[in-house]
N, C-alpha and C positions, 0 to 999 in steps of 0.2 A: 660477508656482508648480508643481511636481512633482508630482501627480497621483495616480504609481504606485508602489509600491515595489517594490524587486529586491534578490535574496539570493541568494550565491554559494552552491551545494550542492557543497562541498570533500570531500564524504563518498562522491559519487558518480561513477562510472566509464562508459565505455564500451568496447561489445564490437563489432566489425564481424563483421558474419556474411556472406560472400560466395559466390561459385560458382552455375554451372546450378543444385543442387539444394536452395538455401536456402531458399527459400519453402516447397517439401514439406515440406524436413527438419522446419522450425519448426512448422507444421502439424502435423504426426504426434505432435508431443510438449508443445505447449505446451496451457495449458486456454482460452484463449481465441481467435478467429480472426484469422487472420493476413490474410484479404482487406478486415476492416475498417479495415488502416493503408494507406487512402487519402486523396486531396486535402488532404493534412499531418496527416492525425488519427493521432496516437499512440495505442497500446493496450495496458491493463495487462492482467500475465499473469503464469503461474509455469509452472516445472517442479515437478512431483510426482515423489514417488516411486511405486513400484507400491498403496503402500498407499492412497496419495488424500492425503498430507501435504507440505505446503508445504517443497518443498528450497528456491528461490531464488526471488525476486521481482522484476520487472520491466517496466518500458515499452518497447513496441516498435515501430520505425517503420520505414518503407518508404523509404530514400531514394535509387530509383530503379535502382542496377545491383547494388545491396546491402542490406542489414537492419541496422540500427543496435540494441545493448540499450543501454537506459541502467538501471544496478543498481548496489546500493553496490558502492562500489571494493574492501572489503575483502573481499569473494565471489569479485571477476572471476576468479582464480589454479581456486576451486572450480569456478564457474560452465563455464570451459573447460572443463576437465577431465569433467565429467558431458556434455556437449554431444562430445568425443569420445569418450565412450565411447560413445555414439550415433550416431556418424557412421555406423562400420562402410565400406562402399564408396561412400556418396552423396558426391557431388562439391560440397564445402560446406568451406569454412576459416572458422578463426575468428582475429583479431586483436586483443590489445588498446589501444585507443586514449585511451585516460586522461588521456596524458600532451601529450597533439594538443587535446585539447576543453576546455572548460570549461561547466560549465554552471548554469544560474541558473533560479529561480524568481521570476516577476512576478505580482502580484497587484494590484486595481483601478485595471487596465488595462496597458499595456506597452507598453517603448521598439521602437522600430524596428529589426529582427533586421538586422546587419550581413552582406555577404555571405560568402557560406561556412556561414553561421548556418541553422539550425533552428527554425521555434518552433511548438509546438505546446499547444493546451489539455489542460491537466490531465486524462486521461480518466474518472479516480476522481469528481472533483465538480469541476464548472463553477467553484464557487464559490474554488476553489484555485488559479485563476487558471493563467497561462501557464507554462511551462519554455521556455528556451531553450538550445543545443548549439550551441556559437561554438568556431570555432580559437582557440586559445590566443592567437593576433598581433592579434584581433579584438577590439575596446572598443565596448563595448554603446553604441546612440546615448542621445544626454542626455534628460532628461524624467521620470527616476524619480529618488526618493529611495533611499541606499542602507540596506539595512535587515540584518540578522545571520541566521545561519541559526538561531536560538535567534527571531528574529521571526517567518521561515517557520514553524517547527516548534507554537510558541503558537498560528498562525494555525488550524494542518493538526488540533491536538489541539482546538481550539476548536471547527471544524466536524467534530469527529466521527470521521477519516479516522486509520484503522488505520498503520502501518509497520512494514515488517518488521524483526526484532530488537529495536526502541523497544519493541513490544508487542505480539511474540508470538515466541516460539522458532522458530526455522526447523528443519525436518524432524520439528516434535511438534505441527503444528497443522493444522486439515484448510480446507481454503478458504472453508466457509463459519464456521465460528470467527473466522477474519478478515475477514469479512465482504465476500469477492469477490463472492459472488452481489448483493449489495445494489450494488457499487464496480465493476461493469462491469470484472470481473477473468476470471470464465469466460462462454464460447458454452455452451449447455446444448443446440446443437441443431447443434453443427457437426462431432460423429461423431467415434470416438477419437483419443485423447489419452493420456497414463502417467498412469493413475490415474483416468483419467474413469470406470468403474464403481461406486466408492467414492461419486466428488461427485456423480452420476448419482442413486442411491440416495440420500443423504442430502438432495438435494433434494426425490424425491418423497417421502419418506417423514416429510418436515418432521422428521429427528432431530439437529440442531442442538442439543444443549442450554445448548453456551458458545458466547457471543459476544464481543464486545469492543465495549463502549457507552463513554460519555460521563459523567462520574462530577463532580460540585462540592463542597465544601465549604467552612467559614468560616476558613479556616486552609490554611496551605502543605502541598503534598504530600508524600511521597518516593516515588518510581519504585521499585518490588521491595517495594513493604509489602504483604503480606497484605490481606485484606478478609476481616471475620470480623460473625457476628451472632450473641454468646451464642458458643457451643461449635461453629459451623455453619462448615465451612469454605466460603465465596462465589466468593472470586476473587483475582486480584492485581494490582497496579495496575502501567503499561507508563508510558507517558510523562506525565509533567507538567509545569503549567506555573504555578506559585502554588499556589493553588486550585484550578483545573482540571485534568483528565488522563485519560486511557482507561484501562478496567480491563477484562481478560477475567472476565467473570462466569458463574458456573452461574444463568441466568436463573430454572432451576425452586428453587433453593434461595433467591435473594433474595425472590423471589416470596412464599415462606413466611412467611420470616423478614418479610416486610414487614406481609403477614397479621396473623400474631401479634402486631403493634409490636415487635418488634425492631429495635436501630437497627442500620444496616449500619457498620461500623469498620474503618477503616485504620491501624492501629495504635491512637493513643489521637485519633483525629481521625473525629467523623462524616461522613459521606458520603451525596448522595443520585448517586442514577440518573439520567440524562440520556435523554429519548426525543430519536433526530437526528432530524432534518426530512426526511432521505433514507431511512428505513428501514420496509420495507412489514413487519418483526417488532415487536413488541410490545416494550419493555421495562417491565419492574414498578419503577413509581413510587409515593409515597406517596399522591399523589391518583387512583392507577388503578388500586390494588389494594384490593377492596371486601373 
């Protein structure tokens, strides 16, 4: 009996990043380090803009005379483009390769990576299991069950774990709002980056005040509904999945509202707050706000 399950992520792309000066280039500009995609470990990251807001989001791996991004596909077209505009004279091309890979997500446990194949663990959370980057001529060895990307996505909103565009606007949200700091998304000690003074400062100065938590209720969600308590505007809700879903919240305003019993609302559906088991911030729940 099949053990694992695997889900083809058709959503997502890759970028090759090659030449003498890839490693720097990436380095100079991404928020997270690029010496930590060793011995197969993949690393999430972004490009910023100057302001400290998330342009693009991505995993990045080392595989060996070149950089691999893996990012949604429907960015790749953008994703070039701001990466050339960077280039300027360093000796670094980019390719995209989308239509050469495929790639999958395995969770409790995983099939044997065919050759050509890639696998590496989820950097954001253990618990999100494997990703694999196979040629397209390549068929995953047997041992897992196949499961939908709609089963990925349930699993990834269940443990907590942010996406970009699902739930959060790319280029109006700052890294730690999507909670990189918490997701092993930026180095906070690996020296500039576009935009690292922004996330630099809002780290030490703990001013975070949206995040994106873990949200339940006794009734199905809708993705883009408001979250309101009374006249208070809270947050909005990003992905869901039934009952469950992530919602970027102003933390100091549920907090209140929780205070006062007010109930928090998405729409005409109440909601509570979700603390993740991964996260060293606080979220204001009914039994932890006195």
């Amino acid at each position: 009996m099949a053990t694992c399950n695997i889900a083809e992520l058709t959503a997502r792309g890759i970028i090759k990043v090659s030449g003498g000066n890839a490693k720097k280039f990436l380095q100079d500009i991404v928020t997270n380090d690029v010496n930590k995609a060793v011995d197969g470990r993949g690393v999430h990251a972004g490009l910023l803009t100057p302001q400290g807001k998330i342009l693009f989001d991505f995993f990045l791996l080392d595989a060996g005379d070149h950089f691999l991004l893996e990012c949604a596909r429907e960015n790749i077209s953008d994703l070039i483009r701001r990466l050339t505009f960077y280039k300027l004279r360093a000796a670094v091309d980019f390719e995209d390769l989308s239509d050469s890979f495929r790639i999958w997500a395995a969770w409790n446990g995983a099939p044997e990576a065919p050759g050509g194949a890639i696998a590496y663990t989820d950097p954001r959370l253990e618990a999100l299991g494997v990703r694999i980057i196979a040629p397209v001529s390549r068929e995953l060895a047997a041992g897992c069950d196949a499961a939908s990307e709609d089963d990925y996505h349930r699993r990834r909103i269940a443990l907590g774990v942010p996406e970009a565009d699902k739930d959060y606007p790319l280029g109006d949200t700052f890294p730690h709002e999507a909670d990189y700091d918490q997701l092993a998304g930026v180095d906070f000690n690996k020296g500039c980056y576009v935009g690292q003074e922004v996330v630099s400062r809002m780290e030490h100065r703990g001013t975070a005040r949206k995040r994106i938590v873990p949200v339940r209720a006794n009734a199905p969600l809708t993705a883009g509904t408001k979250i309101t308590a009374g006249d208070a505007a809270i947050g909005i809700l990003g992905s869901v999945a039934g009952d469950i879903g992530l919602a970027m919240v102003r933390l100091d305003r549920a907090a209140k509202a929780i205070e006062d019993g007010r109930a928090l609302m998405a729409g005409d559906v109440e909601i509570d707050l979700v603390q993740p088991g991964w996260a060293d911030f606080s979220v204001p729940t009914k039994g932890a706000v006195k």
